[in-house]
N, C-alpha and C positions, 0 to 999 in steps of 0.2 A: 717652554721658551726655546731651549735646543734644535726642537723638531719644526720650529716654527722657521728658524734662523738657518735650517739646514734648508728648507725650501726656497726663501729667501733670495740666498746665497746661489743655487741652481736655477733660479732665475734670471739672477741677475748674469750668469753663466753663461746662459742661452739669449739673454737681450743683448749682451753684450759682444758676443763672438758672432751671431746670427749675419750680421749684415755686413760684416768689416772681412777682409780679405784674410781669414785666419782659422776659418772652419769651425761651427759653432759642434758639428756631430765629433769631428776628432776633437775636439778640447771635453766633451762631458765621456767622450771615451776614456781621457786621459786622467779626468776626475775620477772616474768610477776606478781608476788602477788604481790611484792614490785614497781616496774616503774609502774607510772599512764603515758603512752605512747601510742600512736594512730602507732601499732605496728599487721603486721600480722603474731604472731609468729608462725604459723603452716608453713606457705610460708620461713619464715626466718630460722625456722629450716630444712628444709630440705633442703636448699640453702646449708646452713653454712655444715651441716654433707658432702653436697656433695663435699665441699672444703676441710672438715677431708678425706673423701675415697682418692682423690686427692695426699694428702702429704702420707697417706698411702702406697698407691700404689707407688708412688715415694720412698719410704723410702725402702721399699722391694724388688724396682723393678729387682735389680741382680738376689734373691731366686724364684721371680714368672718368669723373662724368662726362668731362671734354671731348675724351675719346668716343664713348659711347654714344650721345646723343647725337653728333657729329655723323657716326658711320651710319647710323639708321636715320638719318638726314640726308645723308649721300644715297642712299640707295632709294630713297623718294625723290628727292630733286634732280640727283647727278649733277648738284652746284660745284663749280670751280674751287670754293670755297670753303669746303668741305674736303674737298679731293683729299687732298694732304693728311687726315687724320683718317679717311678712311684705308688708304693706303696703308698707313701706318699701323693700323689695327692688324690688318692682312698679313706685316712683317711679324707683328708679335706671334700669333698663328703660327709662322712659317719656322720661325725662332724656337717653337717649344716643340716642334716635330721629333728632331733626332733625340734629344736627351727623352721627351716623352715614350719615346716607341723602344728605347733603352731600357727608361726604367722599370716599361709593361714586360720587357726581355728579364730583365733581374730579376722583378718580383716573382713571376710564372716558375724561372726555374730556379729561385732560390740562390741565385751564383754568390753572394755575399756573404749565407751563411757559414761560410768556414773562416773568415776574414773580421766577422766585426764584432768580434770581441781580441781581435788582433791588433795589439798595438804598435808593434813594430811598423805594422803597415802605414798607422798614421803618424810616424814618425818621417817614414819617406813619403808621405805622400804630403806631408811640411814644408820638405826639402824640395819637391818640386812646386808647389807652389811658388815659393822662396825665387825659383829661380824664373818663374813664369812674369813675377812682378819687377825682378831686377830687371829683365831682358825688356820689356816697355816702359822701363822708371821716366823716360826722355821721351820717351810719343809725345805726341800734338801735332793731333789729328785734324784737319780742315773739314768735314762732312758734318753738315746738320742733320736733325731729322728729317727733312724732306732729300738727303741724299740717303737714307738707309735704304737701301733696293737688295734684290734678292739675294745677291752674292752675303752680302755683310751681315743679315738675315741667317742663312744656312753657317756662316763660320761661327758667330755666335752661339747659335744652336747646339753645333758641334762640338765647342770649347766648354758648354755648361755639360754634356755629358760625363766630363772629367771632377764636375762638380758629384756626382752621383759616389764616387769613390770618399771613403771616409777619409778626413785629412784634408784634400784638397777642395777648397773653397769655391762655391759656387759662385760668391760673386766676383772673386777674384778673377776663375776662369772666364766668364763672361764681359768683364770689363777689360780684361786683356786678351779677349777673342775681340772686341765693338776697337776698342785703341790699333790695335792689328791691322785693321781694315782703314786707318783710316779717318775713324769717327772721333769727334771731337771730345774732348775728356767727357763733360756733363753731360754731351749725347750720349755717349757708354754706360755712364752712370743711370743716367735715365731705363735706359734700353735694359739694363739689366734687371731693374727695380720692376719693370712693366713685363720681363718674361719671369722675372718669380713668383707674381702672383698667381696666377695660374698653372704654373708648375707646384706649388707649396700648394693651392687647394686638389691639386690631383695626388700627391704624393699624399693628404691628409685623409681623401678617400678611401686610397687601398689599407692605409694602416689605421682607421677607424678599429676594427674590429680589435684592435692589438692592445687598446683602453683597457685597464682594469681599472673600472671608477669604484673603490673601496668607499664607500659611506665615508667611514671615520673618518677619510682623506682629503675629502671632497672641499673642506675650509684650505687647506692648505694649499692643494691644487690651484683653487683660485689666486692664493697669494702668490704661487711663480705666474700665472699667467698673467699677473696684473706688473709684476714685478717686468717682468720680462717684455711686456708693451712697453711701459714707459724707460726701459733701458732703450730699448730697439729705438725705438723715438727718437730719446737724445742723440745716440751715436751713432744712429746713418747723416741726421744732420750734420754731424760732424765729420764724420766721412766723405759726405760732397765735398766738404772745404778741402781735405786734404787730398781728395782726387783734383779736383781743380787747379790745387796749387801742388800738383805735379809732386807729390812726397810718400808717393807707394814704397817707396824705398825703405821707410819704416818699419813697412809690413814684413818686408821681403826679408829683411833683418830679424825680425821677429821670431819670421817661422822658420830660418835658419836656428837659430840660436835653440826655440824650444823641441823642433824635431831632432836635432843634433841628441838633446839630453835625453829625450823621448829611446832614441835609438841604443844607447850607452846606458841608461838608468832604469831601463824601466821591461816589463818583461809581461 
């Protein structure tokens, strides 16, 4: 029952930090400092993330068959009418560039392994979060999705690169790179939602091989992945609402308060 409840628990870990501006890889970092656990959280985490893509994809899936059947509509028709989502396909593309060609730079030459198992580091890298989401608490941004064009495209981009670092929040960076520009709070939201998928299945690709799927574990595994879907699920729903209603401020508070402890407690 322990070992069942330990998995459980790192699921709900991972549904729950995954998608909210708060860093789902620095908080099981910050776990693994605290549980003295016979845990392979490299294996676990990319299990659990895969259960966040998951409810993701699920959460979106009307706007992604929309997108999809839409753009290979456009490219047979060139209807008016279409224009718009096939455009928009093209931003997402353009949007996963920098952090993608980043992360193929980190993974190649390794530049993180001396850092992550380094908690101090997601202790500051909290604090600037912290301060990335105070700094836009008051945006309210005018641009729809048919205003996302290439500039607001490439900053975004460039803002989830900071997501690659542990600690700092990938969706955070990206919803306060889309607000930055301009774009309207649930355009950000959106915008951010539609470049993680495809960033989370490229990032799932290179670290495939990093799986130890242990037999014995194999029940339990599924239970954070299952765990960790239906966490994801409920609380990005809940995160539109408080993106919308303009209360990042929350967060910002948050990841002051726990990187502050992070930096002073923990080693």
């Amino acid at each position: 029952m322990i070992e069942l409840l330990k998995y459980v628990f790192l699921g709900f870990i991972q549904g729950f930090t995954e998608t909210i501006p708060v860093s789902s890889s620095g908080h099981l970092m910050i776990f693994k400092k605290l549980m003295s656990v016979d845990v392979d959280f490299n294996t676990i985490a990319i299990l659990t993330n895969f259960g966040s893509l998951l409810a993701i994809i699920f959460l979106f899936r009307k706007d992604i068959v929309k997108l999809i059947k839409n753009f290979f509509k456009h490219l047979k028709t060139k209807s008016s009418s279409t224009k718009g989502d096939y455009r928009y396909c093209w931003m997402i593309v353009l949007g996963c560039i920098p952090a993608g060609l980043m992360g193929l730079l980190v993974s190649y030459l390794d530049l993180f392994d001396k850092i992550e198992d380094n908690v101090k580091i997601v202790g500051i890298s909290l604090i600037i979060t912290s301060i990335l989401l105070f700094v836009i608490r008051n945006f309210k941004g005018e641009k729809d999705d048919s205003k996302l064009g290439v500039k607001e495209a490439l900053t975004v981009g460039c803002f989830q690169i900071l997501g690659l670092f542990p600690g700092i929040s990938r969706s955070g960076s990206t919803i306060v790179g889309g607000m930055s520009q301009g774009l309207k709070r649930d355009t950000a939201f959106k915008y951010s939602f539609m470049l993680y998928i495809p960033m989370s299945i490229a990032a799932m690709a290179l670290e495939i091989t990093d799986i130890n799927m242990e037999a014995s574990l194999l029940f339990y595994y599924m239970i954070s992945i299952i765990v960790s879907f239906i966490v994801t699920l409920l609380v990005t729903k809940w995160f539109r609402k408080i993106v919308n209603n303009g209360k990042l401020i929350y967060f910002s508070i948050y990841c002051f308060i726990v990187g502050t402890l992070v930096l002073l407690f923990l080693k």
